[in-house]
Backbone as JSON, one array per atom type, in Angstrom:
{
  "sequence": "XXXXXXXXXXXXXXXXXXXXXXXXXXXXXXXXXXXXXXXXXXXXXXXXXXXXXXXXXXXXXXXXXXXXXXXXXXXXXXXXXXXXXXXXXXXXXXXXXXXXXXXXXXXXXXXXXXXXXXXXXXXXXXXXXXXXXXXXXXXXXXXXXXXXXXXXXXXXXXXXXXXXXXXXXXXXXXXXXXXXXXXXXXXXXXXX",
  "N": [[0.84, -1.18, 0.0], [0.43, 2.5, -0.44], [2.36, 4.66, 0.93], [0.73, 7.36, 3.06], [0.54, 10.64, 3.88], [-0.64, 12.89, 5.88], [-0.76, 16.44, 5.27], [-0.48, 19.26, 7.26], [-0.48, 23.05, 6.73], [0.16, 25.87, 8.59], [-0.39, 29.9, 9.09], [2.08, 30.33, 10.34], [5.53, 32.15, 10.07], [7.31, 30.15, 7.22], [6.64, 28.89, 5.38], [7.92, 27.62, 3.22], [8.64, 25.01, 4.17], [6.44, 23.6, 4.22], [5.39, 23.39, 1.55], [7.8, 21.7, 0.21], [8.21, 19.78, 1.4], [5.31, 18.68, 0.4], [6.7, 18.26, -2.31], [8.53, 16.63, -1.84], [7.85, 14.41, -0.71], [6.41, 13.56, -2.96], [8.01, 12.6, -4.77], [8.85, 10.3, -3.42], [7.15, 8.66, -3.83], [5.15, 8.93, -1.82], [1.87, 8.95, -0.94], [-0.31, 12.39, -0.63], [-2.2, 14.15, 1.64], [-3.85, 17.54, 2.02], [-3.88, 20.05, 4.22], [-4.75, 23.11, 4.4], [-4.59, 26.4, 6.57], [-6.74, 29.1, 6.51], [-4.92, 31.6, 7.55], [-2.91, 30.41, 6.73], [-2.78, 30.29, 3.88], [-2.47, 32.78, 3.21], [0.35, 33.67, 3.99], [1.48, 31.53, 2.62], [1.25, 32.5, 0.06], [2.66, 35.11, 0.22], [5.04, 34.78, 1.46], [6.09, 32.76, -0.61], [4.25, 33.47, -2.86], [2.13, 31.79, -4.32], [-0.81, 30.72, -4.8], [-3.36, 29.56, -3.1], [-4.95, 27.4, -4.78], [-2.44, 27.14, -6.44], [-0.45, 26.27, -4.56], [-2.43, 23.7, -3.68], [-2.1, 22.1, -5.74], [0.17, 20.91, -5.91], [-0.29, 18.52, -3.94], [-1.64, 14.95, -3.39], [-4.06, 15.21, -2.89], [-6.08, 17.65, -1.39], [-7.9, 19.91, 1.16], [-10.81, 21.74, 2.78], [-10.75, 23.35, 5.66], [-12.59, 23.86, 7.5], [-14.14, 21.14, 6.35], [-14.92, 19.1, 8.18], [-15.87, 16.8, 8.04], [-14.06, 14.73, 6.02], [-12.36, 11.84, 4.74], [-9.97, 12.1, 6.36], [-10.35, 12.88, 8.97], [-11.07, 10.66, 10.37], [-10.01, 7.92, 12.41], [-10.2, 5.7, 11.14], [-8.69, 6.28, 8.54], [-6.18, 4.9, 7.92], [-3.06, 6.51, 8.2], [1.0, 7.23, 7.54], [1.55, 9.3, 9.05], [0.94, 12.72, 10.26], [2.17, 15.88, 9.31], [2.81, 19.07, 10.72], [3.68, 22.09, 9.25], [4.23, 24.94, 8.12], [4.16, 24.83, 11.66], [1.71, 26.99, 13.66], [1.6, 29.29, 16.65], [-1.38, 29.29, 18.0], [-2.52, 26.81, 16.47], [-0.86, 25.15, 17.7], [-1.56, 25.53, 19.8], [-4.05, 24.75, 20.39], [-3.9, 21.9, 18.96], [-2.56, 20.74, 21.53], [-4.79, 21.29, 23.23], [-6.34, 19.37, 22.77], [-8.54, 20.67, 21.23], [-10.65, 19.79, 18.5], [-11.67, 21.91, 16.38], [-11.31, 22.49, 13.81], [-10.7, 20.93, 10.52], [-7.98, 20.63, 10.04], [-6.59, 20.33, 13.02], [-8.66, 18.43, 14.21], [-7.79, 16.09, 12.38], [-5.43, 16.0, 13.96], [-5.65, 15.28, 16.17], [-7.25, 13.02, 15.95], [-4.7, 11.38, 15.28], [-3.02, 11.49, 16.67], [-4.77, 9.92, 18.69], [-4.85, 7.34, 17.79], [-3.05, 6.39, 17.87], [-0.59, 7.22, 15.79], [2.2, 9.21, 14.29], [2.66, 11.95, 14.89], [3.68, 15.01, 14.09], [5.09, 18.28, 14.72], [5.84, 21.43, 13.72], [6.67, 24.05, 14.8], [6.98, 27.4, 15.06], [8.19, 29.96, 16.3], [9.84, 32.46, 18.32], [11.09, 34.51, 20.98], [9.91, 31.47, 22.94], [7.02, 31.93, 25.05], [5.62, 31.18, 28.44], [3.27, 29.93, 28.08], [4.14, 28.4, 25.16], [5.89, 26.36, 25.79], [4.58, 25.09, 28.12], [2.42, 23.99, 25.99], [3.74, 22.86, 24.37], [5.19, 20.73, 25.48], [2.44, 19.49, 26.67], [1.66, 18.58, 24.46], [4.01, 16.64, 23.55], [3.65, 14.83, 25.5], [1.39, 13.64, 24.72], [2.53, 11.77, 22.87], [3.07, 12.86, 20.55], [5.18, 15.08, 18.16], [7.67, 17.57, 19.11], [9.1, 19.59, 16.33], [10.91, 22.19, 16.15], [12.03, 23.37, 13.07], [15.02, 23.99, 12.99], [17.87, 24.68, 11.58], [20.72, 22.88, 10.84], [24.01, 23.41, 10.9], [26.34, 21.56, 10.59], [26.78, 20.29, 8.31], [27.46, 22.16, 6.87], [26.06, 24.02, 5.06], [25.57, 25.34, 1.36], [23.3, 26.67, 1.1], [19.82, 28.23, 1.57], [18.1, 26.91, 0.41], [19.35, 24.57, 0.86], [19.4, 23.94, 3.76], [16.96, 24.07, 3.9], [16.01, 21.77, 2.76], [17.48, 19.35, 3.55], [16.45, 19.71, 6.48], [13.72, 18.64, 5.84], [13.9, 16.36, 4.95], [14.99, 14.65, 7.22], [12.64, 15.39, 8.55], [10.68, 13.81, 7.54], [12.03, 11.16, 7.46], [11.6, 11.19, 10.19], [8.87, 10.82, 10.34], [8.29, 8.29, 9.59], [8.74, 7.66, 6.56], [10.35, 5.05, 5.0], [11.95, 5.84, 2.41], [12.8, 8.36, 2.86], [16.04, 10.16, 2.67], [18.16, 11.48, 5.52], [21.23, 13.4, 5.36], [23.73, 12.09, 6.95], [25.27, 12.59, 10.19], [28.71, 12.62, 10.42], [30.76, 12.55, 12.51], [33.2, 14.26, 13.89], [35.48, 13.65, 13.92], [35.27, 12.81, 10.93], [35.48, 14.65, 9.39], [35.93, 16.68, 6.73], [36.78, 19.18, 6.7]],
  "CA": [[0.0, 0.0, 0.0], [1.17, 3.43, -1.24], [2.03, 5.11, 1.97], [-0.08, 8.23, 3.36], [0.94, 11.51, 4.87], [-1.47, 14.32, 6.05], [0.28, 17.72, 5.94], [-0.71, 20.83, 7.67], [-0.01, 24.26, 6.47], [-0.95, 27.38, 8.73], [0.24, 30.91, 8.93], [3.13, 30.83, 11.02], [6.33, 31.72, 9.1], [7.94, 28.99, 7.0], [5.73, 28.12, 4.66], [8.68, 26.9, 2.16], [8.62, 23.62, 4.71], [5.03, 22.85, 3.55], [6.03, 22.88, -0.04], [8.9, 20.7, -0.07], [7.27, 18.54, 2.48], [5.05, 17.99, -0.64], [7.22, 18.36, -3.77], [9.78, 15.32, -1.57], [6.56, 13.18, -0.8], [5.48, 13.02, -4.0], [9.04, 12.37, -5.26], [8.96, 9.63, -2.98], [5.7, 7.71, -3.73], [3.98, 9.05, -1.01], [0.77, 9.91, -1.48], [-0.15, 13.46, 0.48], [-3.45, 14.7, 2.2], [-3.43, 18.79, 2.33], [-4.93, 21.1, 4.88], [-3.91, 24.63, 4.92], [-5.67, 27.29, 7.08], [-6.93, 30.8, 5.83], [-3.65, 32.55, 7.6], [-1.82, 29.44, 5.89], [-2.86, 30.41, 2.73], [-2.08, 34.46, 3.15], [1.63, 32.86, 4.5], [1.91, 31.08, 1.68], [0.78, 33.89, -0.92], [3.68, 36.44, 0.39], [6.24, 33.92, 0.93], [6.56, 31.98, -1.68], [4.06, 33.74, -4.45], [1.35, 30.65, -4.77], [-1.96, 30.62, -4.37], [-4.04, 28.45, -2.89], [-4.85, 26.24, -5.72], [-1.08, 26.34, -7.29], [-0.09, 24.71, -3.53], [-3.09, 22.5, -3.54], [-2.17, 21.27, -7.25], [1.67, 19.83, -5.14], [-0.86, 17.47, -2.76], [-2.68, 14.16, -4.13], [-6.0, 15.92, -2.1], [-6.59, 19.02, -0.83], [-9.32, 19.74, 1.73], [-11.17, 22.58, 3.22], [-10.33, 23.7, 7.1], [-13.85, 23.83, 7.65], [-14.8, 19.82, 5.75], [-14.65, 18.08, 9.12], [-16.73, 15.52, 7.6], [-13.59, 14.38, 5.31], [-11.88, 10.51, 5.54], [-8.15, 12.41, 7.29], [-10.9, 13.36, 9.98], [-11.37, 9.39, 10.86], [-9.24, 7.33, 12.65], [-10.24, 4.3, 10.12], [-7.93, 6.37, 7.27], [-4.81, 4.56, 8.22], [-2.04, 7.14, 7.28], [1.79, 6.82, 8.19], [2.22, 10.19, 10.15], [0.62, 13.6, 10.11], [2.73, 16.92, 9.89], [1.86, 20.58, 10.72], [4.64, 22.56, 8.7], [5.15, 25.21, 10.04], [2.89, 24.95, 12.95], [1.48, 28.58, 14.13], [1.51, 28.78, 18.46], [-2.45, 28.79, 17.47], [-2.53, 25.35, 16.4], [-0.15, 24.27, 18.97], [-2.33, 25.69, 21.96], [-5.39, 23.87, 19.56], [-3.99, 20.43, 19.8], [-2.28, 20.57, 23.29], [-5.57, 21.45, 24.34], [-8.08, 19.03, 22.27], [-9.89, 21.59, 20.14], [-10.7, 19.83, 17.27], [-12.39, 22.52, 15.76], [-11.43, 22.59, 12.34], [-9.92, 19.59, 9.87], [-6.73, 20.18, 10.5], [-6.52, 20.29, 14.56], [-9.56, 17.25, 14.18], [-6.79, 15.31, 11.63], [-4.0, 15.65, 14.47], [-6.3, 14.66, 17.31], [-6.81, 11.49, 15.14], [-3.07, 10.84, 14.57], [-2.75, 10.93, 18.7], [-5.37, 8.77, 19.28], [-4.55, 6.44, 17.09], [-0.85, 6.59, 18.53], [0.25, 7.57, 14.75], [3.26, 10.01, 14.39], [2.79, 13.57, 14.65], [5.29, 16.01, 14.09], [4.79, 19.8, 14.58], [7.24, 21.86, 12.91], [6.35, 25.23, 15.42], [7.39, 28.09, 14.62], [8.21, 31.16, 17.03], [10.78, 32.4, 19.18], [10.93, 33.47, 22.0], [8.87, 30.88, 23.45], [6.74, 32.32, 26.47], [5.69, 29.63, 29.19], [1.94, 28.67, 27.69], [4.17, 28.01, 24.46], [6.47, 25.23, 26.07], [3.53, 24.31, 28.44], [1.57, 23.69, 25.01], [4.81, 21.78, 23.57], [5.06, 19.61, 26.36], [1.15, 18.61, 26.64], [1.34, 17.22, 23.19], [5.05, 15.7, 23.79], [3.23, 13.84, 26.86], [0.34, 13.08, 24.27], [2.85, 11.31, 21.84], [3.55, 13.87, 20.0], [7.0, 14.99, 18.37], [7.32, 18.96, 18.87], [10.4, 19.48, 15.6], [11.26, 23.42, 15.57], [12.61, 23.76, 11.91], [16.44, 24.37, 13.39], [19.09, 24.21, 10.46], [21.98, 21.64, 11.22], [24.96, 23.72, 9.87], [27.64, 21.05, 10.66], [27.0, 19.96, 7.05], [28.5, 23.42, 5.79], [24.87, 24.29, 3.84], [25.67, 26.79, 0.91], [22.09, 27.79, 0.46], [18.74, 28.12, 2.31], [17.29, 25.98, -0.25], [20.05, 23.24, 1.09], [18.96, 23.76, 4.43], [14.9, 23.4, 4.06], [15.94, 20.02, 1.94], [18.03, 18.37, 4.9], [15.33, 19.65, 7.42], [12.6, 18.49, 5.35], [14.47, 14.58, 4.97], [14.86, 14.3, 8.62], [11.0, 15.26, 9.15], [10.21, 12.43, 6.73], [12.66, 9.93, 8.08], [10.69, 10.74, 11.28], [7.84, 10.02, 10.08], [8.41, 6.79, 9.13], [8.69, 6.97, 5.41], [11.23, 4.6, 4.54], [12.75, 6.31, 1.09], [13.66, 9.52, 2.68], [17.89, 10.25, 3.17], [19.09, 12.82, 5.27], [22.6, 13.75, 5.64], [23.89, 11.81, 8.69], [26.98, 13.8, 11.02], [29.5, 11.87, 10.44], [31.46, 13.08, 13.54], [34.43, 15.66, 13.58], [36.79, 12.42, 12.94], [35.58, 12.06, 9.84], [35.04, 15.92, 8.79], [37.2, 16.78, 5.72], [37.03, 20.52, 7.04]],
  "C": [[0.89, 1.25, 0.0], [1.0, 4.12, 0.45], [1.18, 6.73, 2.22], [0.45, 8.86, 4.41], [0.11, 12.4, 4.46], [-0.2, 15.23, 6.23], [-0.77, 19.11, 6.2], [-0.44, 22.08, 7.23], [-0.72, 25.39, 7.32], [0.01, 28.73, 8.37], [1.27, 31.31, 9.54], [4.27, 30.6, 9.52], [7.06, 30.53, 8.62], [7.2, 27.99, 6.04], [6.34, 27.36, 2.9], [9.03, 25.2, 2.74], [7.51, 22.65, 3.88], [5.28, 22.8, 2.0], [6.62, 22.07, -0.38], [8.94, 19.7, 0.7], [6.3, 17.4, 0.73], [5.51, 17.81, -2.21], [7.76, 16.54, -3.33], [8.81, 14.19, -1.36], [6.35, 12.67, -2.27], [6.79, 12.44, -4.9], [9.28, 10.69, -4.95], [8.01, 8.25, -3.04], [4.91, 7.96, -2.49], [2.48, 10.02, -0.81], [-0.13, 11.45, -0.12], [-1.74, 13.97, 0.28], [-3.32, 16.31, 2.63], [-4.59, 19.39, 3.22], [-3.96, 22.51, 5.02], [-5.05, 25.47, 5.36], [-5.73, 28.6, 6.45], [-5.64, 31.44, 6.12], [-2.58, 31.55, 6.91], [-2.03, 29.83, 4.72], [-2.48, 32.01, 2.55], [-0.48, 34.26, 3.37], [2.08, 32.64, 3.11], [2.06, 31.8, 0.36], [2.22, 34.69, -0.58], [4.52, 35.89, 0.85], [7.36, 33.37, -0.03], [5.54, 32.86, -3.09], [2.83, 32.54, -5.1], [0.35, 31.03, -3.96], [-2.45, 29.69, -3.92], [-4.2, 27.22, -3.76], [-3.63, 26.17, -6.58], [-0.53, 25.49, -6.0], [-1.19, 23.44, -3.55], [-2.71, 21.44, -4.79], [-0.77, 20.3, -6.49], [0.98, 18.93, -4.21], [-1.39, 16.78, -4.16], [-4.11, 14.53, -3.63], [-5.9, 16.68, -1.45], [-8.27, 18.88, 0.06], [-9.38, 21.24, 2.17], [-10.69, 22.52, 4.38], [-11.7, 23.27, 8.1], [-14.29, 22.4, 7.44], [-14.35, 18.85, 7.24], [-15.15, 16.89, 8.76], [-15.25, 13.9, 6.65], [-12.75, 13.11, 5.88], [-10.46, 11.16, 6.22], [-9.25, 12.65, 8.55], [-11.3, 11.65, 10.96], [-10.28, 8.94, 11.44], [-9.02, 5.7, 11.32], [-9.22, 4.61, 8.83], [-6.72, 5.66, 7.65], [-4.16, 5.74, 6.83], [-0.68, 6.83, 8.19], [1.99, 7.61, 9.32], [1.1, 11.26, 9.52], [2.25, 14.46, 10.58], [2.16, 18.08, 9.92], [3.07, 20.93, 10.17], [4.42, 23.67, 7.45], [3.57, 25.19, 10.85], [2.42, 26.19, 14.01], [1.45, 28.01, 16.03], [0.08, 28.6, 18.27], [-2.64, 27.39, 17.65], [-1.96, 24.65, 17.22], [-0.94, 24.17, 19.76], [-3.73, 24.37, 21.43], [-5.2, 22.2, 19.78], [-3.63, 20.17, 20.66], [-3.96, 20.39, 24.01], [-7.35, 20.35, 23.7], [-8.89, 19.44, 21.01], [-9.96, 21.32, 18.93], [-12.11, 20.57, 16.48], [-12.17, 23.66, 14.44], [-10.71, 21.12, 11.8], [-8.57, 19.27, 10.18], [-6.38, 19.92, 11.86], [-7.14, 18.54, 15.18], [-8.2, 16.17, 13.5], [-5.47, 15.34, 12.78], [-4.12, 15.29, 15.64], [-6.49, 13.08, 16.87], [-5.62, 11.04, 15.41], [-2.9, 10.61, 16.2], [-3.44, 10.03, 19.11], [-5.16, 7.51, 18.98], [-3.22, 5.86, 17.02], [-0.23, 6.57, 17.33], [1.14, 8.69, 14.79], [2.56, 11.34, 14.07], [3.57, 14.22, 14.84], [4.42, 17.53, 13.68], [6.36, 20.38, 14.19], [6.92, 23.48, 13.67], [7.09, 26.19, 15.14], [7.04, 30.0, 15.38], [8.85, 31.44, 18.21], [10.51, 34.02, 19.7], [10.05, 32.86, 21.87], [8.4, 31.03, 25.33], [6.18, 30.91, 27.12], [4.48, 28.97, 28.66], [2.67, 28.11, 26.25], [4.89, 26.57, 24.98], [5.53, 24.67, 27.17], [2.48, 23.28, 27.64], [2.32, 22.62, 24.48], [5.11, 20.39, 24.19], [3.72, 18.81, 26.81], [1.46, 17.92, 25.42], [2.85, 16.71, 23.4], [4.51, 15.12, 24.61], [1.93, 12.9, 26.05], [1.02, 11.95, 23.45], [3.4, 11.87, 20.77], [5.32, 14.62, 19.63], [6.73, 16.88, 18.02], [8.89, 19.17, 18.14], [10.12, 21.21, 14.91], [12.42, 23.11, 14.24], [13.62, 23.95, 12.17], [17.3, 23.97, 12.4], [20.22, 23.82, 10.63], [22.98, 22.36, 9.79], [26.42, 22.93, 9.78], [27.79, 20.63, 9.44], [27.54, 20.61, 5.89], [27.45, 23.43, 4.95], [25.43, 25.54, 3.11], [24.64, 26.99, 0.22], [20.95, 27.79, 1.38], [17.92, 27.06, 1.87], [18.15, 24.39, 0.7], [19.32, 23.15, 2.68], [17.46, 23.3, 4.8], [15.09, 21.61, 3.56], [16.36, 19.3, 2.84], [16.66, 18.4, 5.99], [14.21, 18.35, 7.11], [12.68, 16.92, 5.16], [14.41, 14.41, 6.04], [13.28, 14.43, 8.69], [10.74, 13.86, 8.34], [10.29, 11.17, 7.08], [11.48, 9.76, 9.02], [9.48, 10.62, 11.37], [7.46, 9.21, 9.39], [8.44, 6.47, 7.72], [10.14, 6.59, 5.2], [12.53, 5.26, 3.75], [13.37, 7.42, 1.57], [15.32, 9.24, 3.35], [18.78, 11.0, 3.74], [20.37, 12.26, 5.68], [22.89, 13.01, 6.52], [25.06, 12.37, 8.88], [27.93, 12.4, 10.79], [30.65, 11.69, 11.31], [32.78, 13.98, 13.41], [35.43, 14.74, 13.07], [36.96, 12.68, 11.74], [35.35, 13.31, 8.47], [36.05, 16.08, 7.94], [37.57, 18.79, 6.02], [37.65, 20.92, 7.83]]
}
């Protein structure tokens, strides 16, 4: 079976994660479930330059925010993982605290209950205390809280290089097989 990843998109910055989340999925054979929220889609617009329906055209399905009714809203969809990427403090406080009250929040309350992988990709610094109160309810739920942080021991010479390593590690960790990131190879074995 062709594996299955829900992805999230809201309006916190970083909305070149959610892209290449689904350009590397689909590269990969994995077939991708989209939710992006209204400030995800204004994010994404003055970011990157795409509209709503040119990101929805990079998913195999697109959904409304609002379509709670839809099969990512079931536990019966077996998928491998859900990600939020990037994940606004919003949505954080939203599933720390339950509130599935929209598709995407409902789709990551699923993925916990169902003890499937979730990965938040949060996005906002500082972090005051209801944000690492919020980070640590869903780490206690199962939950993997993965701030976007760029691993420069690999000597990245571009931003693009950095979202692509990030964006392999999220993958790895959510269990799809095919992805490859970089591994450290330790200072031993550094040619620098």
């Amino acid at each position: 079976m062709t594996p299955r990843l829900v992805l999230g998109i809201t309006g916190a910055t970083g909305a070149v994660y959610g892209l290449r989340l689904l350009q590397r999925a689909r590269t990969l054979g994995v077939q991708t479930h989209l939710i992006v929220t209204p400030a995800g889609v204004l994010n994404v617009h003055h970011e990157l330059g795409l509209s709503r329906s040119e990101l929805e055209a990079e998913a195999d399905q697109a959904y409304a925010p609002a379509d709670v009714g839809a099969c990512i809203a079931s536990g019966s969809f077996a998928t491998a993982a859900m990600i939020v990427a990037p994940c606004s403090m919003k949505t954080l406080a939203s599933i720390a605290h339950g509130f599935g009250d929209n598709l995407l929040t409902r789709a990551a309350d699923v993925t916990l209950k169902e003890r499937r992988r979730l990965i938040l990709m949060v996005r906002e610094t500082p972090f005051n205390l209801a944000h690492l109160r919020n980070m640590t309810a869903v780490t206690e739920m199962g939950g993997i809280v993965f701030p976007p942080l760029p691993a420069f021991y690999h000597h990245p010479k571009s931003i693009d290089e950095m979202v692509d390593d990030t964006v392999e590690r999220v993958l790895e960790l959510a269990g799809i097989a095919a992805a490859r990131p970089q591994a450290w190879a330790g200072l031993r074995n550094s040619t620098s």
